[in-house]
N, C-alpha and C positions, 0 to 999 in steps of 0.2 A: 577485031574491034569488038568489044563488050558491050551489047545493047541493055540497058537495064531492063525488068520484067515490067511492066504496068502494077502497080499495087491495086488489089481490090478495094472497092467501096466497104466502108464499114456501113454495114445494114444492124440498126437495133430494133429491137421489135418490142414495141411497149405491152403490147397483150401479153407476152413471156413475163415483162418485170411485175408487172398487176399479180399475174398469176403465180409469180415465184411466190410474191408478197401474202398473198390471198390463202394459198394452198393449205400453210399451216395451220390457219386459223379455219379453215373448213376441215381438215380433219380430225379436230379437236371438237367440233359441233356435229362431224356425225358417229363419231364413239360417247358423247355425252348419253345416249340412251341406256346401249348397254354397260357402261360405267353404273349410274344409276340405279338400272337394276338387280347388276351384282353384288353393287357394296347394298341394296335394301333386303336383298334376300339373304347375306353372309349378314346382317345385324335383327333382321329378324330370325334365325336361324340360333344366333346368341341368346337374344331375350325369350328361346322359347326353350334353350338350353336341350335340343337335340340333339349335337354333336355328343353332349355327355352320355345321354340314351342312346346311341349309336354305337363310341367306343364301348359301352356297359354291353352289348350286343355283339362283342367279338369285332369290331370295324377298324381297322388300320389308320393311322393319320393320313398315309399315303395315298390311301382308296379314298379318304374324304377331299383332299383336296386336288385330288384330281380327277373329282367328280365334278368339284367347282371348274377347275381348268381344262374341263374336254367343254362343259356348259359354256363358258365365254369365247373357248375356240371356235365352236360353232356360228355360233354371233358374229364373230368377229369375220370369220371367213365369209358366209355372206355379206354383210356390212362391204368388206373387201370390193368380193367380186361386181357386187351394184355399183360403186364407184369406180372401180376400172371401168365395168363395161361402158356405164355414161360419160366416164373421161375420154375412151378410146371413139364413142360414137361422137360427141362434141367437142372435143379441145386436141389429144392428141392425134397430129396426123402425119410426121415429120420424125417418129421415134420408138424407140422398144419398149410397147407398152408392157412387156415383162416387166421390167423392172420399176416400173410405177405399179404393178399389183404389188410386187413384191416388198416396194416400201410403204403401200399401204397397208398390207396385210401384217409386215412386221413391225408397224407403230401399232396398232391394236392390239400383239400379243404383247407389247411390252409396258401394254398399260395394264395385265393383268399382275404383271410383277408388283406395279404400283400400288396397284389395291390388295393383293396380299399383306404388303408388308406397309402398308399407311398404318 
């Protein structure tokens, strides 16, 4: 005779849905800084028309903007790592906080794409 299994209780956890809700709009307000800064330093960087005194200088396109892009990596990496770490001391306790650095750390680099090419 076949005893059926007991079904488990379904448990929702409304602090998850807040924060699923919540998360993206916070890491959008803590890359607003160095967003900010980059696109103010790449337009005053235009109007003081250095880049052309640069390339005039022997400077590569290559080595220019990836002088800007090691400059926001930086940024952006700590930026990262302070939001991991406050996530993993206050909110995550249940999960691989790898992979919450990891997508915090790759929505920052991929706003640098942004701002190159805006």
């Amino acid at each position: 005779m076949n005893v059926p299994l007991p079904s488990e209780k379904i448990v929702t956890d409304a602090f998850g849905q807040i924060l699923g809700g919540l998360f993206p709009f916070f890491l959008v307000l803590i890359y607003l800084g160095p967003v900010y800064s980059t696109v103010y330093g790449m337009v005053q960087e235009k109007e003081q028309r250095s880049k052309e005194s640069m390339r005039m200088m022997g400077m590569s396109d290559l080595s220019y903007w990836m002088s800007w892009f090691t400059f926001y990596s930086i940024q952006s990496t700590l930026i990262a790592i302070l939001a991991w770490a406050f996530l993993c001391i206050n909110v995550i306790k249940n999960g691989s906080s790898g992979y919450v650095f990891l997508y915090i750390w790759l929505f920052g680099e991929s706003i640098i794409g942004q701002i190159v090419f805006y």
